[in-house]
C-alpha positions in Angstrom: 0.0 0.0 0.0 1.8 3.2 -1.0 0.7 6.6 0.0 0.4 8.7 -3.3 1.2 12.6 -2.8 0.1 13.8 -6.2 -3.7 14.2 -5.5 -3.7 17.5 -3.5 -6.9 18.7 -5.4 -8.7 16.1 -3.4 -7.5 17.5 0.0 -9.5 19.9 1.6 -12.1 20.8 4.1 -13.0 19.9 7.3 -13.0 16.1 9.2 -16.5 14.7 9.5 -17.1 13.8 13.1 -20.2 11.6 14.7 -20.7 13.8 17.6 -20.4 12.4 20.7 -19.1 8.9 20.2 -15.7 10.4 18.7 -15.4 11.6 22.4 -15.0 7.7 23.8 -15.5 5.7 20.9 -17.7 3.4 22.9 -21.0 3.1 21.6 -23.8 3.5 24.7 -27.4 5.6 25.2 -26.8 8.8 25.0 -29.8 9.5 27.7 -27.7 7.4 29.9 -24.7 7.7 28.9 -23.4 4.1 29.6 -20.7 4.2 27.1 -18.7 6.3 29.4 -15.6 5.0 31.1 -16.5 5.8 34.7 -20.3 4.7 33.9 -18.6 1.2 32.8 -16.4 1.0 35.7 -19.5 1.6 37.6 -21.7 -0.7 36.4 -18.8 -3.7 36.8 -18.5 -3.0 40.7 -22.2 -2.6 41.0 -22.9 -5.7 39.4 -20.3 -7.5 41.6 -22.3 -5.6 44.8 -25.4 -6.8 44.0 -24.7 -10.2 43.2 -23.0 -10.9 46.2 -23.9 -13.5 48.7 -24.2 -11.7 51.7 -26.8 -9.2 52.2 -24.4 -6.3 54.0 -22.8 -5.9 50.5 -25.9 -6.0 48.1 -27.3 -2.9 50.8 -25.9 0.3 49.7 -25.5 1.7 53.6 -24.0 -1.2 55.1 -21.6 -1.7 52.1 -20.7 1.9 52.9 -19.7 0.9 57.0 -18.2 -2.0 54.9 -16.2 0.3 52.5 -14.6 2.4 55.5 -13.6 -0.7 57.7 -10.1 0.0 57.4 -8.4 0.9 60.8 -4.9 1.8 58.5 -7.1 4.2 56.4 -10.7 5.0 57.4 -13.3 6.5 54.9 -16.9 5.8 55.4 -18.6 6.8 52.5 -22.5 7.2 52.4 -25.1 5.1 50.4 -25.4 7.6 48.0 -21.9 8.2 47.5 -22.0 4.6 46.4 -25.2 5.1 44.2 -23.3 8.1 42.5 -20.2 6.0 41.5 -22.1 3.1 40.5 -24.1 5.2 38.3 -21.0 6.8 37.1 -22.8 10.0 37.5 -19.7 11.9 39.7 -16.2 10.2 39.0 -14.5 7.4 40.4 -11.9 7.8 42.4 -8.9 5.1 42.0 -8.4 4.6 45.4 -12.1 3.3 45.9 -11.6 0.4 43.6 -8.8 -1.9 45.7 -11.5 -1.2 48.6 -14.2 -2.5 46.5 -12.1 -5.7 45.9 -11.3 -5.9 49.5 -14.8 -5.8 50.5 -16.2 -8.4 48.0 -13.6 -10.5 48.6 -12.0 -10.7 45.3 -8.2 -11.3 44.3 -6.0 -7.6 44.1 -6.2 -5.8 40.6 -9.0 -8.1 39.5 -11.6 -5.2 39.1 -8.4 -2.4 39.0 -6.8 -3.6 35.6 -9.9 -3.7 33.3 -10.6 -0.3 34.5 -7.8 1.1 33.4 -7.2 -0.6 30.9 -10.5 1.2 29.7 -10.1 4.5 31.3 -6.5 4.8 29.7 -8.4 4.0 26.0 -11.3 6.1 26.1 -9.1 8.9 27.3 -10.8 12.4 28.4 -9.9 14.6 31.9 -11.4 11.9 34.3 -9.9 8.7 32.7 -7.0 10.9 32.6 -6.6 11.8 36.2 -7.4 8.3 37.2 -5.4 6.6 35.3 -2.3 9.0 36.2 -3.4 8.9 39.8 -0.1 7.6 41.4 -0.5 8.1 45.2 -2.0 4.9 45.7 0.9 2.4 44.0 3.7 4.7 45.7 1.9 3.9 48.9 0.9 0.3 48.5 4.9 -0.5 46.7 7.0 2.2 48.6 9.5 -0.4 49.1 9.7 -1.4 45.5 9.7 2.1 44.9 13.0 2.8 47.7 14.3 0.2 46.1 14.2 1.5 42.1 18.2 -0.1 41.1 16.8 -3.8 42.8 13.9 -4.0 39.8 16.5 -2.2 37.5 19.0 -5.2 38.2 16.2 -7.6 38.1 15.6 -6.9 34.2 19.4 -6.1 33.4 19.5 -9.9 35.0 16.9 -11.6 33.3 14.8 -12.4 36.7 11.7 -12.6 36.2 9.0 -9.6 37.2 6.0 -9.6 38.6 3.0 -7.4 37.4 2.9 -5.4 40.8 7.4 -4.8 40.2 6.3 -3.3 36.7 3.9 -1.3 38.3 5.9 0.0 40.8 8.8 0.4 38.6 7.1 2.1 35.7 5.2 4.7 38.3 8.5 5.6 39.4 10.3 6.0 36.1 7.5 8.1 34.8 7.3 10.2 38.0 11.2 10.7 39.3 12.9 14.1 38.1 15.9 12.3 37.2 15.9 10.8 34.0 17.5 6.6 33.5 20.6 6.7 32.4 22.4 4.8 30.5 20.5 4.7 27.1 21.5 0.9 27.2 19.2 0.6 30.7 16.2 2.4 29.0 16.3 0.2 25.8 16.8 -3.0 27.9 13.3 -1.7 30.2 11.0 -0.4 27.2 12.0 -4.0 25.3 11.5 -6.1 28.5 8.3 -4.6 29.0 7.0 -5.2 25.8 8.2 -8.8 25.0 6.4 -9.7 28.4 2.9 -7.5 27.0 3.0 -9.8 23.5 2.9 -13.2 25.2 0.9 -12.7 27.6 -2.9 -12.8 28.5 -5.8 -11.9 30.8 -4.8 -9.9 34.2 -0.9 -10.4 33.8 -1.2 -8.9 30.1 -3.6 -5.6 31.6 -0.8 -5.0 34.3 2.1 -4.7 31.6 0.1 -3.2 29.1 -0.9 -0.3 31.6 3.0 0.1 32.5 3.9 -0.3 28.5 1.1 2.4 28.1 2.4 4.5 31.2 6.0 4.7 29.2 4.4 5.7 26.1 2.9 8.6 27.1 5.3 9.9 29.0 7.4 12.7 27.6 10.6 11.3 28.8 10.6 7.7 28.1 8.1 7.9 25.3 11.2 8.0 22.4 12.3 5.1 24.1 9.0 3.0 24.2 8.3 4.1 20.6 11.4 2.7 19.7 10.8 -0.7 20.7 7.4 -0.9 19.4 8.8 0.3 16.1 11.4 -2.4 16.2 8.9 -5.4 16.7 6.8 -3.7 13.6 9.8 -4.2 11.5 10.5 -8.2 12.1 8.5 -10.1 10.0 8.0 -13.5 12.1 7.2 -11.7 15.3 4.0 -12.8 16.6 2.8 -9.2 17.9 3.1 -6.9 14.9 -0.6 -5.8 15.3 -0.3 -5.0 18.8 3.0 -3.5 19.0 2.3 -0.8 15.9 -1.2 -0.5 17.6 0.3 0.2 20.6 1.6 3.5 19.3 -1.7 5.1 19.5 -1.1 5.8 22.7 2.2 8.4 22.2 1.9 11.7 20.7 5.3 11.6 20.5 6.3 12.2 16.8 8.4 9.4 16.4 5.1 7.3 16.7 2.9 9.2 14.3 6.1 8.7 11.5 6.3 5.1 12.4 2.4 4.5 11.9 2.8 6.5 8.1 6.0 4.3 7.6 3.9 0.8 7.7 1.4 2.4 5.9 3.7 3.1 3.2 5.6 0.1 3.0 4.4 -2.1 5.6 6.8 -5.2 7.1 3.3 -7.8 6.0 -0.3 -7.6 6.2 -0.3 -7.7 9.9 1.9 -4.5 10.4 0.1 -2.8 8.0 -3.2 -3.5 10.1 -1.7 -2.5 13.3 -0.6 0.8 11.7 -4.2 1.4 10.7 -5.7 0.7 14.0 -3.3 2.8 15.3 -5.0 5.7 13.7 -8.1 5.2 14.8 -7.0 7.0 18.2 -4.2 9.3 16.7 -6.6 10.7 14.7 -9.2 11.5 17.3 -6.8 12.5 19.5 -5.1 14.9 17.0 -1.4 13.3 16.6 -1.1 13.8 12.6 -0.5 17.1 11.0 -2.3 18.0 8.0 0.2 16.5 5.7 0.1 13.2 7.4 -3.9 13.3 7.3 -3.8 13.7 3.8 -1.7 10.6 3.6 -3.7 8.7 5.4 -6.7 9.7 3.4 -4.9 8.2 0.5 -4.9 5.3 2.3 -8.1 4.8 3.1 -9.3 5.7 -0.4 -7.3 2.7 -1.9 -8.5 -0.1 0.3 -12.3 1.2 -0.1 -11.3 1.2 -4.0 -9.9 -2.2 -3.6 -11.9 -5.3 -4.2 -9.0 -7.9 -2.7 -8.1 -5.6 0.9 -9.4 -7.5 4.3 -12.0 -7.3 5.8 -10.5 -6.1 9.0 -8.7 -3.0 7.2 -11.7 -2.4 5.0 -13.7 -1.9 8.5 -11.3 0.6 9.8 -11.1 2.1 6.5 -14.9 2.9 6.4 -14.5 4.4 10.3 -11.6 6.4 9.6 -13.2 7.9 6.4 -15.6 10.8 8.0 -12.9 11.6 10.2 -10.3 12.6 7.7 -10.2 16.3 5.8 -11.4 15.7 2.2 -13.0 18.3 -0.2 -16.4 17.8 -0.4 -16.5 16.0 -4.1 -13.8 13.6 -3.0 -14.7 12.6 0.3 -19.0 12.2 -1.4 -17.2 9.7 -4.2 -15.2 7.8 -1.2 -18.5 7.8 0.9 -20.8 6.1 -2.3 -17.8 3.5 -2.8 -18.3 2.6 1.0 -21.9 2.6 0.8 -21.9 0.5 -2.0 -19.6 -2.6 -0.3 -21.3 -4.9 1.2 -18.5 -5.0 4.1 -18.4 -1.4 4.9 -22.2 0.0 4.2 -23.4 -0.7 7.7 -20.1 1.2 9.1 -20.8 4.1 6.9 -24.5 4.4 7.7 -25.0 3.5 11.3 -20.9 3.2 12.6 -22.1 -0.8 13.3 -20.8 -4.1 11.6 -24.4 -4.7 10.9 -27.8 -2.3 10.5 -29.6 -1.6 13.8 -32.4 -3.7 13.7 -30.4 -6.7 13.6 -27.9 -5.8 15.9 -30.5 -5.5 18.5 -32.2 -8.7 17.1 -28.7 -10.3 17.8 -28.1 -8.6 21.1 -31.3 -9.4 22.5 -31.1 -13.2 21.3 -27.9 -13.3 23.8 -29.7 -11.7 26.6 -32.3 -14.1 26.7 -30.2 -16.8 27.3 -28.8 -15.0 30.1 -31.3 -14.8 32.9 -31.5 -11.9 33.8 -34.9 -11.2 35.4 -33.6 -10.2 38.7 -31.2 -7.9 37.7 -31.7 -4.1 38.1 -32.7 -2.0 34.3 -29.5 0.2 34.3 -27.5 -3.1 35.0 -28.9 -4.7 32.3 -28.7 -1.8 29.9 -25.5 -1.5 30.8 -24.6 -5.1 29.6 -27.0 -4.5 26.8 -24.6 -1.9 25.4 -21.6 -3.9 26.3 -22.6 -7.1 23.8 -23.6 -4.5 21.0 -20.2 -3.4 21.3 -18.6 -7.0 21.6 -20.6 -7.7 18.4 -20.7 -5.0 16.0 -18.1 -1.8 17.2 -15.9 -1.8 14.0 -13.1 -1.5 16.0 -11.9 -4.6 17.3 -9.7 -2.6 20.2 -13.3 -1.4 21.6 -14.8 -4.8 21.2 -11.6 -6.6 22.9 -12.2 -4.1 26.0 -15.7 -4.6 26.0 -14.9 -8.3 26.2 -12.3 -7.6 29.1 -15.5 -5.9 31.0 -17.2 -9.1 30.9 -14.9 -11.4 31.5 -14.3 -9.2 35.0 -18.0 -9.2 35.5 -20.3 -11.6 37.4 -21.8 -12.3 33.7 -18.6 -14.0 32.3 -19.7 -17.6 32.2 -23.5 -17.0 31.5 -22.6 -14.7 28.6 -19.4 -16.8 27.1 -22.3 -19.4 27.0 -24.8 -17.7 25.2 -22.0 -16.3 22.9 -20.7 -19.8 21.9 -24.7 -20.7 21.3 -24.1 -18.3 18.5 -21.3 -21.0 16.9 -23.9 -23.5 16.7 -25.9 -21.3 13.7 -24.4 -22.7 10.3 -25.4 -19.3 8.7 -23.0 -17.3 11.6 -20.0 -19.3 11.2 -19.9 -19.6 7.4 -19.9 -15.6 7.3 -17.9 -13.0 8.6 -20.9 -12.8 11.3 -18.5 -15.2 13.7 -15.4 -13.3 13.7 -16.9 -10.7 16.4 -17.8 -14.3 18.2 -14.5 -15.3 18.0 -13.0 -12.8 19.2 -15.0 -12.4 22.4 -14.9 -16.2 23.2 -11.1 -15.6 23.1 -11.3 -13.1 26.3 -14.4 -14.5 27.9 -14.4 -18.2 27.3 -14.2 -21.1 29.4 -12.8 -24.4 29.0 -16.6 -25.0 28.6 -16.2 -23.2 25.0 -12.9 -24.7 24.2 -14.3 -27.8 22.1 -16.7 -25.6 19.8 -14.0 -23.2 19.2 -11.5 -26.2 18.7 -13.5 -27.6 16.0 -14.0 -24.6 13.7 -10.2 -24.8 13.3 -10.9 -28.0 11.5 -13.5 -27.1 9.6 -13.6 -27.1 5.9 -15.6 -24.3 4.0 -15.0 -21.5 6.2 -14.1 -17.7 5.6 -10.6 -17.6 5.6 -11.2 -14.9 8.3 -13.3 -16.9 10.5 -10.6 -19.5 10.2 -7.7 -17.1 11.2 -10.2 -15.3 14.2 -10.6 -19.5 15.3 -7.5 -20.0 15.6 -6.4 -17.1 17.1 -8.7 -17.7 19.7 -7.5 -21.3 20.9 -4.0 -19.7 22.2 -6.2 -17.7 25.0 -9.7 -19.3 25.5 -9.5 -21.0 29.0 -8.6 -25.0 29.0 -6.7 -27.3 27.4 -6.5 -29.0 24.1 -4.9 -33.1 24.0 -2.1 -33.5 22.0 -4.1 -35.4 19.2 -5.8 -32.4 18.6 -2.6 -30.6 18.4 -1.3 -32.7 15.8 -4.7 -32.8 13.8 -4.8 -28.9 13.7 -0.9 -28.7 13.1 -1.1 -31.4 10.0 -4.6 -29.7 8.9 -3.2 -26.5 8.6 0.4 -27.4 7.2 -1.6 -29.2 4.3 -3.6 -26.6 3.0 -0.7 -24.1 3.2 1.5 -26.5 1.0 -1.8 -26.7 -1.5 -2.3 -23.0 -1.6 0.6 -21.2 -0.8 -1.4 -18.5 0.1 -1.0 -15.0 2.5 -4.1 -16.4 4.1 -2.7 -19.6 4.4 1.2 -18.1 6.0 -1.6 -16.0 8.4 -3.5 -19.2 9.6 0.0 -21.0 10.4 1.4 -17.9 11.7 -2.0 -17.4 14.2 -1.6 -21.7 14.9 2.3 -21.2 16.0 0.8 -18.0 18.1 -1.6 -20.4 19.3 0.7 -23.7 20.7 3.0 -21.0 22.5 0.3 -18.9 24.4 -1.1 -22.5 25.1 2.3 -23.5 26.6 2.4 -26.0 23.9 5.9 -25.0 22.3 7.9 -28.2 23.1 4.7 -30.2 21.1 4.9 -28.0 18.8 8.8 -28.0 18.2 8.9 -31.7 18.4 5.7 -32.0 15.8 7.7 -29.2 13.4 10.8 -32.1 13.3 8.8 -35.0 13.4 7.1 -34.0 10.1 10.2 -32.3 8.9 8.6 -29.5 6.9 9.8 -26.7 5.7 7.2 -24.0 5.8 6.8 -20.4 7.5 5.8 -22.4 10.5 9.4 -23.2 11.1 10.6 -19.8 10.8 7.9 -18.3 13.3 8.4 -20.7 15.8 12.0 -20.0 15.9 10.8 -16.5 17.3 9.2 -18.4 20.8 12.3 -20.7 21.1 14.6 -17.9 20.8 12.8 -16.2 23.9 14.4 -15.9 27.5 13.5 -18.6 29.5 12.4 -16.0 31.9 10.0 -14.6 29.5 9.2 -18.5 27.6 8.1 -19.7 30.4 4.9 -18.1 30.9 3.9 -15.0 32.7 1.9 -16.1 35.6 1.4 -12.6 37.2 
């Protein structure tokens, strides 16, 4: 995909903006405004309140004795204090959310993470100032904190690190006067960090990511962070292209923004070029391209709406960028008919949904009646409601991945991975790009209860090369275990039809199955099944990149 500057005519007026979602991105009711950040982060500890077993916590003025119970640090806060947060009507504070895990009983950062992981995407002053809200970690890790050269030597050493050491370490890199020194100690950090975000999953991945994130928007170590991300985005075998050159939307440092128009230009593969894309999605709204660079990316998105062969997961981002890039009025009308006129991109163009309205709420209210939910309150449900109409048809996968966090952190996790996988069992959903959304939830909220149905679409003969590749990618992180006779069908399956085709799609499938076996912790089956059948396909080559790992890191990130 190269970026063409001899069309100037065709630059010109102002971005098209969709009012308020541009602000979080999250879709929600306006009326209630659910798509908010802090009304999110309400709703997941209200949910957790209410469906708790004693009856002290599900009452809002007990829970509040509850909440200040702490002779260390007393703060007894009033019922409708609670109400307020819960509501998301006044804004959360960061401190209140390790006491809401203390009272209900649940394990340290297990309601913390997903929140900001959230708060830190949406963006805005209060996601801001919680996210940045410090006090807490330098209080909970001041020793870690004294002791800044022991967690230093730890990753100059190869030890391993623990999600509470990277938070510690990174809140007191980004908030110490005196900058690292040197450059050698910064590089071996920012790389550290990152390796240890790519392969790994669930809570452990939400703690490094928030400390990768910290790094890259901070103005001192946000060259340095860049830098690595870069790097990864420029090795073709690396499993984490996509999220390494996505991660960049998170700097406004201009290193980033050149690095995202450089793998648009001449992208290392397919998957850097898609990371560089999502990456916009953010820069964009939050203003991190000059005029010049907009234009570029307007180019961009005019050939992939223009191209019949592009994929369907640029072709979605494509269609959401367009109204949001400067075009004179002529060009951006003949861009806006070509998108109408796909049949991948017309719902994103009229209603900013994978699908038109009436059947996303056909869809979303199939799931909630197989959730039980008589006895919850209204806003909780709409709440949810929201939540799965984002899981499902946001065309931006980032918002339906922490959408999909959300309810994996919620009391609703098993009920809805259930009703979810139901959606596997329609022959007209998994033979059409309808499943990848499916996928792709069932990969942050499934159980090993959804394992099997998931497991057998990446056998399956007739389907979407994209469903195939969103299968597969899901098997490395939906919960349980696979027996090694499946591994070795799915290995031989997939090596076949690569040798027969020879195909892009077929290198991504193999690439996604190798990603797959090492998030599984599956790499010595997989190594040993690579000699056994003694082929020589991009398989070898990309599972040279997990054997080449630190044992440190190899060996799984447990926390």
């Amino acid at each position: 995909m190269l970026i063409r500057d001899d069309r100037q005519d065709e630059i010109g007026g102002r971005a098209v903006t969709r009012g308020k979602g541009d602000t979080h991105l999250f879709h929600g009711g306006a009326a209630s405004n659910t798509a908010s950040w802090n009304a999110r982060a309400g709703w997941l500890l209200k949910s957790h309140r209410l469906r708790h077993e004693e009856p002290n916590v599900r009452t809002g003025a007990s829970f509040g004795s509850l909440f200040g119970a702490d002779e260390r640090d007393p703060w007894v806060v009033s019922a409708s204090t609670v109400s307020r947060w819960e509501n998301g009507t006044v804004p959360l504070p960061h401190k209140a959310v390790p006491r809401y895990e203390k009272v209900l009983g649940m394990a340290p950062h297990s309601l913390l993470a997903v929140i900001e992981t959230v708060a830190r995407y949406q963006g805005g002053h209060s996601a801001d100032a919680f996210v940045n809200d410090i006090s807490p970690r330098r209080e909970e890790n001041g020793r870690n904190s004294r002791n800044l050269d022991v967690l230093l030597d730890k990753i100059l050493d190869g030890e391993r690190m623990s999600g509470d050491e990277w938070d510690a370490l990174t809140a007191e890199l980004t908030s110490s006067p005196v900058p690292i020194a040197p450059a050698r100690i910064r590089r071996a950090v920012t790389e550290r960090l990152l390796e240890e975000t790519l392969v790994s999953s669930g809570l452990p991945w939400m703690r490094r990511f928030e400390a990768l994130s910290r790094l890259l928007a901070d103005p001192g170590w946000a060259q340095d962070a860049v830098a690595a991300c870069a790097d990864v985005g420029s090795q073709k075998n690396h499993v984490g292209l996509i999220e390494a050159l996505c991660a960049l939307d998170g700097s406004s440092h201009p290193d980033a923004a050149r690095h995202v128009l450089r793998q648009l230009r001449a992208p290392t593969n397919a998957d850097s070029f898609h990371g560089a894309l999502l990456a916009c999605v953010r820069k964009v709204q939050r203003r991190h391209f000059d005029r010049t660079q907009l234009a570029g990316i307007l180019h961009v998105v005019a050939d992939l709406l223009r191209d019949p062969s592009a994929e369907l997961e640029t072709l979605e981002l494509a269609a959401l960028l367009l109204p949001r890039l400067p075009a004179s009025q002529r060009f951006a009308a003949a861009l806006n008919r070509t998108a109408a006129g796909r049949t991948e991109t017309r719902h994103i163009i009229a209603h900013q949904l994978l699908t038109d309205p009436v059947t996303a709420r056909i869809s979303v209210a199939r799931l909630l009646g197989r959730m039980a939910l008589d006895a919850d309150p209204p806003r909780v449900v709409a709440v949810l409601r929201d939540l799965l109409d984002d899981v499902l048809h946001h065309p931006v996968s980032d918002v339906r991945l922490y959408s999909a966090m959300l309810l994996r952190a919620s009391p609703y996790r098993e009920t809805s991975a259930a009703a979810l996988a139901a959606e596997l069992a329609v022959p007209a959903t998994v033979r059409s790009e309808r499943a990848v959304p499916v996928l792709h939830a069932l990969r942050v909220v499934g159980t090993s209860s959804q394992r099997p149905a998931v497991a057998r679409l990446t056998l399956a003969d007739g389907l979407p090369s994209v469903v195939l590749r969103a299968a597969v990618h899901a098997l490395g992180h939906i919960g349980g275990r696979s027996p090694e006779q499946y591994w070795r069908a799915v290995l031989r399956y997939h090596l076949d039809a690569w040798a027969r085709r020879r195909t892009v799609h077929g290198e991504s499938e193999l690439k996604r199955l190798v990603y797959a076996f090492g998030m599984a912790g599956e790499l010595e089956l997989l190594v040993r099944l690579l000699r056994e059948e003694a082929v020589k396909a991009p398989a070898q080559a990309m599972s040279m990149w997990w054997t080449s790992l630190p044992r440190h890191i190899r060996g799984g990130i447990a926390s």
